[in-house]
C-alpha positions in Angstrom: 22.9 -29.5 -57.2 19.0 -29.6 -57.3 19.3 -31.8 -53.7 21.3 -29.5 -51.8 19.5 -26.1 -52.4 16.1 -28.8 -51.2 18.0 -28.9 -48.1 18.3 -25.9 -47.1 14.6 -24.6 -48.0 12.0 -27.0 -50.4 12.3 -26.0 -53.7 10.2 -25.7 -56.9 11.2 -26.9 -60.7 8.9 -25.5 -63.3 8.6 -26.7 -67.0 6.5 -25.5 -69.0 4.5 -26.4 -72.5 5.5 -30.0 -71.4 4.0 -31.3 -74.7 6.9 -29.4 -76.9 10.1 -30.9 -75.1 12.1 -32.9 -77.1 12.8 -36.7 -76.5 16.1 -36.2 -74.8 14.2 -33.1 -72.5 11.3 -35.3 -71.8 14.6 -37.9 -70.3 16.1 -35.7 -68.7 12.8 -34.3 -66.7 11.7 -38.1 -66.3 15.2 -38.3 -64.8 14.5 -35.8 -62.5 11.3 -37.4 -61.1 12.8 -40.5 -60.4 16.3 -39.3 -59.0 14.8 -36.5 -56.5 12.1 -38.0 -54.9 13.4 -38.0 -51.5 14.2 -34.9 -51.7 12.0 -31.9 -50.8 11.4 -30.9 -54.5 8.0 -30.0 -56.3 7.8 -30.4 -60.2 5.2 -28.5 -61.8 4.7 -29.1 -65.6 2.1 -27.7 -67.7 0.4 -29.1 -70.5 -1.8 -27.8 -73.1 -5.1 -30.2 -72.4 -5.4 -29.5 -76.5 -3.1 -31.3 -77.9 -2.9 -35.2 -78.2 -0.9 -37.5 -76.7 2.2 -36.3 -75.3 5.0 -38.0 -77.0 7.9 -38.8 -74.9 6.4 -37.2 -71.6 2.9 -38.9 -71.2 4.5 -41.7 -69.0 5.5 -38.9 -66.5 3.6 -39.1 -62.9 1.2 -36.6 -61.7 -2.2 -35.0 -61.0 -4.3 -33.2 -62.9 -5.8 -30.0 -62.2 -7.9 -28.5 -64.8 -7.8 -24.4 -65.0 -11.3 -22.3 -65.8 -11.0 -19.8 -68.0 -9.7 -17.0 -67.5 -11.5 -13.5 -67.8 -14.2 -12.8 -69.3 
């Protein structure tokens, strides 16, 4: 399902509080990450920089972009 709205227009899969999924979750987003990346698909997963480790999800690919605070 995921592939064919990407081909009409890109699209963009958000998760967030990463850190919280469950072990099965954390699968099924790893999952994702491996099955669509030929498709024209962003994931964008948050994390709280906090908290250590990540359980089931620290394996997942990415970047990092640390955030300033904000206000204030």
């Amino acid at each position: 399902m995921f592939e064919e709205v990407a081909a009409r227009q890109p699209l963009l899969l958000v998760v967030e509080d990463i850190q919280w999924l469950d072990r099965s979750s954390a699968e099924v987003v790893r999952f994702l990450t491996r099955r669509l990346r030929e498709a024209l698909i962003m994931l964008l997963v948050t994390v709280r920089a906090e908290v250590d480790g990540l359980g089931p999800t620290r394996s997942l690919p990415g970047e990092r972009v640390e955030l300033g605070q904000v206000g204030g």
